[in-house]
C-alpha positions as CSV (number, residue, x, y, z in Angstrom):
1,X,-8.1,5.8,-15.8
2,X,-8.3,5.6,-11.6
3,X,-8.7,9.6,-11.9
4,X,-5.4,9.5,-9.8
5,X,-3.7,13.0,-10.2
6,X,-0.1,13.7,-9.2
7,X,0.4,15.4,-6.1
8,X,-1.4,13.5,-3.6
9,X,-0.6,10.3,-1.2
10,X,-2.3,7.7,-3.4
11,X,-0.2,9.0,-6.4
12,X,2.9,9.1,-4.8
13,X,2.0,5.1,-3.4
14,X,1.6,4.2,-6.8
15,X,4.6,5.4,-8.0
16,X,6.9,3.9,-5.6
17,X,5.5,0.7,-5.7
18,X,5.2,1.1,-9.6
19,X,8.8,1.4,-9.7
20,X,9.1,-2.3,-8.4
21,X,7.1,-3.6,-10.8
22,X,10.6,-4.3,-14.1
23,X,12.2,-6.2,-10.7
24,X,9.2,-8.3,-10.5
25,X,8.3,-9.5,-13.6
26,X,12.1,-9.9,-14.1
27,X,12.3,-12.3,-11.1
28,X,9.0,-14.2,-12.6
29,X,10.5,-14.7,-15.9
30,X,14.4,-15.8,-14.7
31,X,13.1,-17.5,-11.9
32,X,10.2,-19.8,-12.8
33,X,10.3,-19.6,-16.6
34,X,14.0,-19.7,-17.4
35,X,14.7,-20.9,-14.2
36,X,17.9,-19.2,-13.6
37,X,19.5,-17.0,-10.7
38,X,18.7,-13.4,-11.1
39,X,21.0,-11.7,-9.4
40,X,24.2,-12.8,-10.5
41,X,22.9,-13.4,-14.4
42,X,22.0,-9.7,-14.2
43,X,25.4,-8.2,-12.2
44,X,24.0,-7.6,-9.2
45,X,27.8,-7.5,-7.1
46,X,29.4,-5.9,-4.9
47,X,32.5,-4.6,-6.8
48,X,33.7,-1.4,-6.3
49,X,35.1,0.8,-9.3
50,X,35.4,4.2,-10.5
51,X,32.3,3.7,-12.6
52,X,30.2,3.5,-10.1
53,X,31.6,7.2,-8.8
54,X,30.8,8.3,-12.4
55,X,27.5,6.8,-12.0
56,X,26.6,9.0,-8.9
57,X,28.7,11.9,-10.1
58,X,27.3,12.3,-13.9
59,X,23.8,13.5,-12.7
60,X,25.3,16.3,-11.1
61,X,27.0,17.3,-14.1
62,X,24.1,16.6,-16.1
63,X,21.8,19.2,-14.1
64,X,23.9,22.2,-13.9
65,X,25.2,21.6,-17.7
66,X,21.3,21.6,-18.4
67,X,21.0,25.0,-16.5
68,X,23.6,26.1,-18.8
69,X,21.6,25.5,-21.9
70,X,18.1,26.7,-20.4
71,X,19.7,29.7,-20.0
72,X,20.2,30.3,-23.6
73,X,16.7,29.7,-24.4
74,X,14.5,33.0,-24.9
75,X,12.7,34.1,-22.4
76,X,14.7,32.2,-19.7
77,X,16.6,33.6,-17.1
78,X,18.2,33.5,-13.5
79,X,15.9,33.7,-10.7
80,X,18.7,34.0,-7.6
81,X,15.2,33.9,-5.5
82,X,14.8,30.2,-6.8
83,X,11.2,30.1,-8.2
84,X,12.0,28.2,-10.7
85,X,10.4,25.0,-9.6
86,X,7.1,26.7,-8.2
87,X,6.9,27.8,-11.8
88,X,7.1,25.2,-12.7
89,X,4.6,22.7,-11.2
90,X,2.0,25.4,-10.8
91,X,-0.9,24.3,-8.9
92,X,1.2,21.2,-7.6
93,X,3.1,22.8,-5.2
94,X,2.6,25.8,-3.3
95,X,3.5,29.3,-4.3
96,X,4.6,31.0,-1.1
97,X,6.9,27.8,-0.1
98,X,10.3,29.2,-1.1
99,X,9.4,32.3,1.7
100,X,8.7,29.3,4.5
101,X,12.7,28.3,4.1
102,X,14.4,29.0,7.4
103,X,17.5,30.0,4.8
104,X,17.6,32.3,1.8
105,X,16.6,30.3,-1.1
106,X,20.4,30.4,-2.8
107,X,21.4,28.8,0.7
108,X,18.1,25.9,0.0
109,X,19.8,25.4,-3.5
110,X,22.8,24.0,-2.1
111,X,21.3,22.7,0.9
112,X,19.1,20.7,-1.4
113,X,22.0,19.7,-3.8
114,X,23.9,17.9,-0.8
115,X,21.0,16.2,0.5
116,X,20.5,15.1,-3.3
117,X,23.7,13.3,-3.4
118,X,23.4,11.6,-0.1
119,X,19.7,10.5,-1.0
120,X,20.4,9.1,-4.9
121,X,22.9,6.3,-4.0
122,X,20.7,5.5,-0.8
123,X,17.2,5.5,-0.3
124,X,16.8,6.5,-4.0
125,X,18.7,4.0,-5.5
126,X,16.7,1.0,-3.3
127,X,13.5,2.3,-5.6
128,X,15.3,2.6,-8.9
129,X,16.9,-0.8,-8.5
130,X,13.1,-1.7,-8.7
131,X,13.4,-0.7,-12.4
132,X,17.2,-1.1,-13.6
133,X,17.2,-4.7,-12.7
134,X,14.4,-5.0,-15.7
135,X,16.0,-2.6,-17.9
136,X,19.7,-2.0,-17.1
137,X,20.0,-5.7,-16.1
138,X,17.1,-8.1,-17.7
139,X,16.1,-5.9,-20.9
140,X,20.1,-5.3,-21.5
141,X,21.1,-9.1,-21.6
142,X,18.3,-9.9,-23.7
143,X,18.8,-7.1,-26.6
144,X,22.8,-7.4,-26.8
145,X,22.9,-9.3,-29.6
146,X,21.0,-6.7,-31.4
147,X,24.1,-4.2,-31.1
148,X,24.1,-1.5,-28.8
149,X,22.5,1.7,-30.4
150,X,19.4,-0.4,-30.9
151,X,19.3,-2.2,-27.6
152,X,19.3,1.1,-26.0
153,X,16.9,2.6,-28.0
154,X,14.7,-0.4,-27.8
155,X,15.0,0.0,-23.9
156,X,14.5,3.5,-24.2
157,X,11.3,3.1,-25.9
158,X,9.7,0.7,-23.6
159,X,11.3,2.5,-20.2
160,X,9.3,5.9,-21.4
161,X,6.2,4.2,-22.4
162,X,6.5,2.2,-19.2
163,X,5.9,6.2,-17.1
164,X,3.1,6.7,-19.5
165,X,0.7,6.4,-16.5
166,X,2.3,9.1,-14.3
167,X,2.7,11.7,-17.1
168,X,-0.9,11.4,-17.7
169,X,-1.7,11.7,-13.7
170,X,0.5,15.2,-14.1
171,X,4.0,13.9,-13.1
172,X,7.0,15.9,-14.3
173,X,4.5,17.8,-17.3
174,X,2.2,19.5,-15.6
175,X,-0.7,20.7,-18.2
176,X,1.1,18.9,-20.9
177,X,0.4,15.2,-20.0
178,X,-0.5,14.2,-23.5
179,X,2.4,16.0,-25.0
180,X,4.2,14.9,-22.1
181,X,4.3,11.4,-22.9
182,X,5.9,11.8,-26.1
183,X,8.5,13.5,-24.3
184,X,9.1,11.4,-21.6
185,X,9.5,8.4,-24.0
186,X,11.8,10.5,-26.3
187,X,14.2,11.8,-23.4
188,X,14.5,8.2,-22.6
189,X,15.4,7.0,-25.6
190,X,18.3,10.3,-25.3
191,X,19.4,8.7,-22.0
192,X,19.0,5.3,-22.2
193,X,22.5,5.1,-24.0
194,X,24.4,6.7,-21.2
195,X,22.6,4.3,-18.5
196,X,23.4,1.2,-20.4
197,X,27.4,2.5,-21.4
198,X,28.4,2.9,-17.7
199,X,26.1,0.4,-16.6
200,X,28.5,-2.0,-18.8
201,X,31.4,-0.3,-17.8
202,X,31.2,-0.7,-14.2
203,X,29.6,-4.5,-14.9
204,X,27.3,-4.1,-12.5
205,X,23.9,-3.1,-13.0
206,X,24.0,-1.3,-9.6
207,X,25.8,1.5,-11.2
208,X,22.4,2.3,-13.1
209,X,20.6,2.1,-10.0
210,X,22.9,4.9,-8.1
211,X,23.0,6.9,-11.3
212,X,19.0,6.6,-12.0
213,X,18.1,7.7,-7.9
214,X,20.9,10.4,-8.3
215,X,19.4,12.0,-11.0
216,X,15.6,11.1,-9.4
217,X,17.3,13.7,-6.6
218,X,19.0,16.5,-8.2
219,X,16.9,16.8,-11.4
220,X,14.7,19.0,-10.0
221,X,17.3,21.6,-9.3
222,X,17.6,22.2,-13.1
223,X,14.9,24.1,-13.4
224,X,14.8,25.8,-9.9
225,X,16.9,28.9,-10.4
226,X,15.2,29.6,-13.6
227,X,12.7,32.5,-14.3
228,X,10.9,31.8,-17.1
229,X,10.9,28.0,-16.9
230,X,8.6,26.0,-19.3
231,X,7.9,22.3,-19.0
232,X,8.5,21.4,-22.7
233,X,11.7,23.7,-22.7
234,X,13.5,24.1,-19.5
235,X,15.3,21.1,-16.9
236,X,16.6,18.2,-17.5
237,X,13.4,16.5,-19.1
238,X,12.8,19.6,-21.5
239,X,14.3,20.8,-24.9
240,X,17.4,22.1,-23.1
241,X,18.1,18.3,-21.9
242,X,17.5,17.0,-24.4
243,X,20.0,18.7,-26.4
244,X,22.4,18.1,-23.3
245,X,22.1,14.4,-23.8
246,X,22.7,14.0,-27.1
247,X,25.7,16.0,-27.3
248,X,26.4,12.8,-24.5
249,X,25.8,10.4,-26.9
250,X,27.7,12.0,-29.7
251,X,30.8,11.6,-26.9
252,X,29.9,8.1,-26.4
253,X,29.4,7.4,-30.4
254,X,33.0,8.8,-31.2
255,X,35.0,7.9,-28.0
256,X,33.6,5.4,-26.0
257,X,33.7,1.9,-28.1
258,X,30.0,1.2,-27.3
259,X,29.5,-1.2,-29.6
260,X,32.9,-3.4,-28.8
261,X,32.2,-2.8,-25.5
262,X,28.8,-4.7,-25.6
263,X,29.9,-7.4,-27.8
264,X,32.6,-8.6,-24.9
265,X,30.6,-11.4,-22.2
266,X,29.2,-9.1,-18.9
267,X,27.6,-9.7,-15.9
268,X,29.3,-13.1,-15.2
């Protein structure tokens, strides 16, 4: 309604300090309404375990499995000069920016990989603790009793709606930001269960922090060696990731116990 559009300063402003917004009103509510601690009621810790490796690691995995499935689509296919992601965002990026590389843009792919893992436990993960500590930490106590298939869909639901404002500026759908909002919320709802699983596994709801600003970093690489790359088709937040996360779930339906594991007392 501001007439924001994605791409500029403002936008990017808004977004970051958006993102802070779940940790707020969590703090409100715990604080000065239930008037409990947050941190430790929500497993904010310092314990170190394998899951929060899998947490930083899975997003990696994630994007170049999504790659895999892209290409199969029609129409889609390897670009080794990497203009996938100019493709992409059209007007919101620059055409000619992949020639301005001082390497050759393979060499940028990987470049921009490592710094990708350095940034998502780091820097990124400061600015998606903003949100996990209302969704992976707050949203996730509250709904366990429900079971966990319908707490994460529940927190699914509300953490898509929730971007609803930065679809619609352009964000991640460019020239689909109606449509785009349907498909954010809906790829949420696909990955909410694998954020909440190995959030409870590790006990810690940092885990969903490092795992949500890992895959803030890399995602973008899903779609960058791509000719042919579509917004409602292609990367991570498209048709081909979509069908990438729910063969995830189906793992974490048949193997991983999710609803014993929810049951049993966490973050204490």
């Amino acid at each position: 309604m501001s007439g924001l559009e994605w791409g500029t300063l403002y936008a990017t402003t808004f977004a970051i300090i958006y993102m802070f917004f779940p940790l707020l009103c969590t703090i409100i509510v715990q604080k000065y309404i239930y008037r409990q601690p947050v941190m430790k009621t929500y497993g904010v810790n310092t314990n170190i375990n394998k899951w929060l490796l899998v947490s930083w690691g899975l997003p990696v995995l994630l994007t170049f499995a999504t790659i895999g499935v892209s290409l199969l689509l029609p129409g889609v296919s390897y670009s080794s000069e990497m203009t996938g992601l100019t493709d992409y965002l059209g007007d919101y990026i620059p055409g000619d920016i992949m020639d301005e590389m001082p390497f050759s843009p393979v060499v940028m792919f990987w470049l921009m990989l490592a710094q990708g893992i350095i940034a998502g436990p780091t820097i990124n993960a400061i600015a998606a603790f903003g949100e996990e500590l209302g969704w992976r930490g707050f949203l996730l106590k509250e709904t366990a009793p429900a079971g966990f298939w319908k707490s994460a869909i529940f927190i699914g639901f509300i953490w898509g709606i929730w971007h609803a404002p930065l679809i619609l500026m352009g964000h991640n759908y460019p020239g689909y930001e109606v449509a785009g909002v349907f498909m954010m919320t809906l790829w949420c709802i696909l990955l909410s269960p694998m954020f909440s699983y190995i959030t409870l596994k590790a006990n810690n709801v940092i885990a969903a922090a490092i795992m949500h600003g890992s895959l803030n970093a890399v995602a973008g690489l899903a779609i960058m060696p791509l000719a042919g790359s579509k917004p409602l088709l292609t990367g991570i937040m498209g048709l081909a990731g979509f069908l990438v996360l729910a063969v995830i779930n189906l793992v974490i339906f048949f193997f991983g116990r999710p609803e014993e594991l929810i049951k049993k007392e966490f973050f204490k």
